[in-house]
C-alpha positions as CSV (number, residue, x, y, z in Angstrom):
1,X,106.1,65.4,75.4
2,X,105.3,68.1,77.7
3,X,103.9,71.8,75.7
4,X,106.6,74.7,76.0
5,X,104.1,76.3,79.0
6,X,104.8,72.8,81.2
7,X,108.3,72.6,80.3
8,X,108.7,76.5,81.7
9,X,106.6,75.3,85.0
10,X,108.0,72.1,85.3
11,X,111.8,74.0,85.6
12,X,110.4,76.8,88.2
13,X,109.5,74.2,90.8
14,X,112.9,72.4,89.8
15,X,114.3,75.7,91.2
16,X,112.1,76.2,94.0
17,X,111.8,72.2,95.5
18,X,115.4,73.1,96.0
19,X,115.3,76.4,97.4
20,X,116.3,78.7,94.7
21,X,113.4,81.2,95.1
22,X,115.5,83.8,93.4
23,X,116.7,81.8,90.4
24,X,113.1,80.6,89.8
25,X,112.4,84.0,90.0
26,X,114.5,85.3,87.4
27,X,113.7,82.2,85.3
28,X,109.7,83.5,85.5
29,X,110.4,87.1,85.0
30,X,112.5,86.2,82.0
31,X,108.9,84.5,80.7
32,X,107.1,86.7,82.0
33,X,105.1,90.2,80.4
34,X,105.8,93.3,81.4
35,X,102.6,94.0,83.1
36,X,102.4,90.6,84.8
37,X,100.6,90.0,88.3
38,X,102.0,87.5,90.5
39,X,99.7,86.8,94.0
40,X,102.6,84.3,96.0
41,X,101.0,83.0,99.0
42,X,103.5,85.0,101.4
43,X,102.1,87.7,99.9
44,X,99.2,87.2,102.1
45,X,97.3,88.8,99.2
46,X,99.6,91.4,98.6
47,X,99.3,91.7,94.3
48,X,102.7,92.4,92.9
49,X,103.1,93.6,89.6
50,X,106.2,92.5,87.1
51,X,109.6,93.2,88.7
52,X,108.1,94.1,91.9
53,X,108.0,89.8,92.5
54,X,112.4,89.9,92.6
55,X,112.5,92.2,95.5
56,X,109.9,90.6,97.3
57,X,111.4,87.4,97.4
58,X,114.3,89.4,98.2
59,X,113.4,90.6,101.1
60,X,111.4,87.3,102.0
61,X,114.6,85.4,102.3
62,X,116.5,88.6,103.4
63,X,114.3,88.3,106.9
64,X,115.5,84.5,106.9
65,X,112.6,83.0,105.5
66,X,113.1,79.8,103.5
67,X,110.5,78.6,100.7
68,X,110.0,74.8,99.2
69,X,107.5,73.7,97.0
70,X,106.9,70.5,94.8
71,X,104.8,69.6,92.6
72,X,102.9,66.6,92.3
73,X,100.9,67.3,88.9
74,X,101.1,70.0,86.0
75,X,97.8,70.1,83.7
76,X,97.2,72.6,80.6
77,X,93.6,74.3,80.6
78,X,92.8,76.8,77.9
79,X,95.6,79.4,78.1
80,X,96.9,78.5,81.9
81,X,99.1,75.4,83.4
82,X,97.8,74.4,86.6
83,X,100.0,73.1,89.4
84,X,99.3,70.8,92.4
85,X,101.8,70.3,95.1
86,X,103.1,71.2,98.2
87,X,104.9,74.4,100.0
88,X,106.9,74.2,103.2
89,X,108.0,77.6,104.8
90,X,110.7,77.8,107.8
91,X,110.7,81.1,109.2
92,X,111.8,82.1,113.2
93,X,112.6,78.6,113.8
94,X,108.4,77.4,113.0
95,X,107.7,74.9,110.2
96,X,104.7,75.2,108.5
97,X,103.4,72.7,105.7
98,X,100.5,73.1,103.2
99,X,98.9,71.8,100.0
100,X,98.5,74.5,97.6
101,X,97.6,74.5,93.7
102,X,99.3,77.3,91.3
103,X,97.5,78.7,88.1
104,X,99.9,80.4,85.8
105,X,98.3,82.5,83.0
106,X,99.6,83.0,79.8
107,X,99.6,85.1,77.0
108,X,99.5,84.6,72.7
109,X,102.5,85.0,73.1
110,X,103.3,82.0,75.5
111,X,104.6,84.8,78.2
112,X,102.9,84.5,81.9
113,X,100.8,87.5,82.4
114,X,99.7,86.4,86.0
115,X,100.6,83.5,88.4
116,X,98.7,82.8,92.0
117,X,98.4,80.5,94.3
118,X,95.8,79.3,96.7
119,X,95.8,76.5,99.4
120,X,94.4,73.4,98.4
């Protein structure tokens, strides 16, 4: 039986492997503290802080961008869940495909206090 932290993780990348950036979104704000820092890739290392992450995503998929990821393991380590996988982002007709690994942070409280990811 997965802990409370993989369960949450495991249902973001639910969301996203089918293209619901903006569901997953709200479902990781709702988890989320209120000084969380999230570092998404397309952020090209832009740090957003707590609600900021909805309207960048937002205004991601407003300019026609569209964001997959899966995931191909989840571990727990200390107070993070660690994510494997995959992203593929379409935007202006080019494809682009990359193996990148998530660390999502959490709190006492089992809230998310920062999330990044980094190509694998």
């Amino acid at each position: 039986m997965d802990s409370p932290r993989i369960q949450l993780i495991r249902k973001l990348f639910e969301l996203i492997e089918t293209n619901n950036i903006a569901r997953a979104s709200e479902e990781l704000l709702a988890h989320s503290s209120d000084e969380a820092v999230f570092e998404p890739y397309s952020s090209h290392g832009r740090v957003l802080q707590g609600r900021e992450l909805r309207s960048f995503w937002e205004d991601l998929e407003g300019d026609g961008a569209q964001i997959r990821a899966g995931a191909y393991s989840f571990t727990e380590e200390g107070d993070s869940v660690v994510v494997s996988g995959w992203v593929r982002t379409i935007k202006d007709g080019r494809l682009a495909d990359s193996q990148s690994r998530w660390v999502y942070r959490f709190n006492e409280d089992d809230q998310v206090v920062s999330a990044r990811v980094e190509r694998a």
